[in-house]
C-alpha positions in Angstrom: -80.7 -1.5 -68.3 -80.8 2.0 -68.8 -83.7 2.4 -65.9 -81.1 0.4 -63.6 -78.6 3.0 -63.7 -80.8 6.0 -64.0 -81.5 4.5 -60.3 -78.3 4.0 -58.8 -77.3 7.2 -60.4 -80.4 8.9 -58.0 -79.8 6.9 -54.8 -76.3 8.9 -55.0 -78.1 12.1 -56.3 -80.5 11.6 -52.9 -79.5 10.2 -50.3 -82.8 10.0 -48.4 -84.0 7.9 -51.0 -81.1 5.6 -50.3 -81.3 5.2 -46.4 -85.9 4.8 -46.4 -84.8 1.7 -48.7 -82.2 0.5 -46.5 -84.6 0.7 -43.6 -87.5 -0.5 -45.4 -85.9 -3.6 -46.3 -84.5 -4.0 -42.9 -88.2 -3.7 -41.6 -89.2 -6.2 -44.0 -91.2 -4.0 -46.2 -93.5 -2.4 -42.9 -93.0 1.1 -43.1 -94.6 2.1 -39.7 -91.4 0.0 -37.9 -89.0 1.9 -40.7 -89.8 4.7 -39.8 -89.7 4.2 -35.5 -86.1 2.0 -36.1 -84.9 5.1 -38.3 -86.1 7.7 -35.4 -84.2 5.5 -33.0 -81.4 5.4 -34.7 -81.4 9.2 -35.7 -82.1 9.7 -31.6 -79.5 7.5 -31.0 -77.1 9.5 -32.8 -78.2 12.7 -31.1 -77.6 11.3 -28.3 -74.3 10.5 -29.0 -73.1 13.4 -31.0 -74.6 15.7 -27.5 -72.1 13.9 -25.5 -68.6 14.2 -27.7 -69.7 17.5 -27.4 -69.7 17.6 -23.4 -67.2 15.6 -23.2 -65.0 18.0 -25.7 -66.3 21.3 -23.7 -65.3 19.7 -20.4 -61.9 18.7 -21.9 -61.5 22.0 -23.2 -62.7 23.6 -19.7 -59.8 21.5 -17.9 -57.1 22.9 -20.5 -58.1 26.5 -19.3 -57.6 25.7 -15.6 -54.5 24.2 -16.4 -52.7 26.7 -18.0 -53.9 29.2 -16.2 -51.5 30.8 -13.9 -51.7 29.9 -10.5 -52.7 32.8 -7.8 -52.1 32.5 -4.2 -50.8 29.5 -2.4 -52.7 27.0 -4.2 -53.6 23.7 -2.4 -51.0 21.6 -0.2 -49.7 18.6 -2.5 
């Protein structure tokens, strides 16, 4: 009993520990497609984050034309 919690006490401790078991059992025990589904989903989330962060720079971009103050006649409405 002791053992059991010493483990669940380390898979908080490390997480890394935590997600290779996740995706090993996923995979099914075959750590080659563990591996290339956790690089996927790790790409994946690159992917991802790389685009809030356009997205939040364009928004941010539009803000600053916005409030700028206008010069000249500006365009007919």
């Amino acid at each position: 009993m002791r053992i059991a919690a010493d483990a669940v006490r380390d898979d908080h401790a490390c997480p890394v520990e935590a997600i290779s078991s996740a995706y090993l059992g996923f995979a099914g025990g075959d750590a080659g497609i563990a591996l290339r589904c956790a690089i996927a989903d790790a790409l994946s989330d690159l992917m991802e984050a790389e685009r809030r962060t356009r997205e939040r720079s364009r928004l941010i971009s539009r803000g600053y034309v916005r409030g700028a103050p206008e010069s000249g006649p500006g365009p007919a409405s």
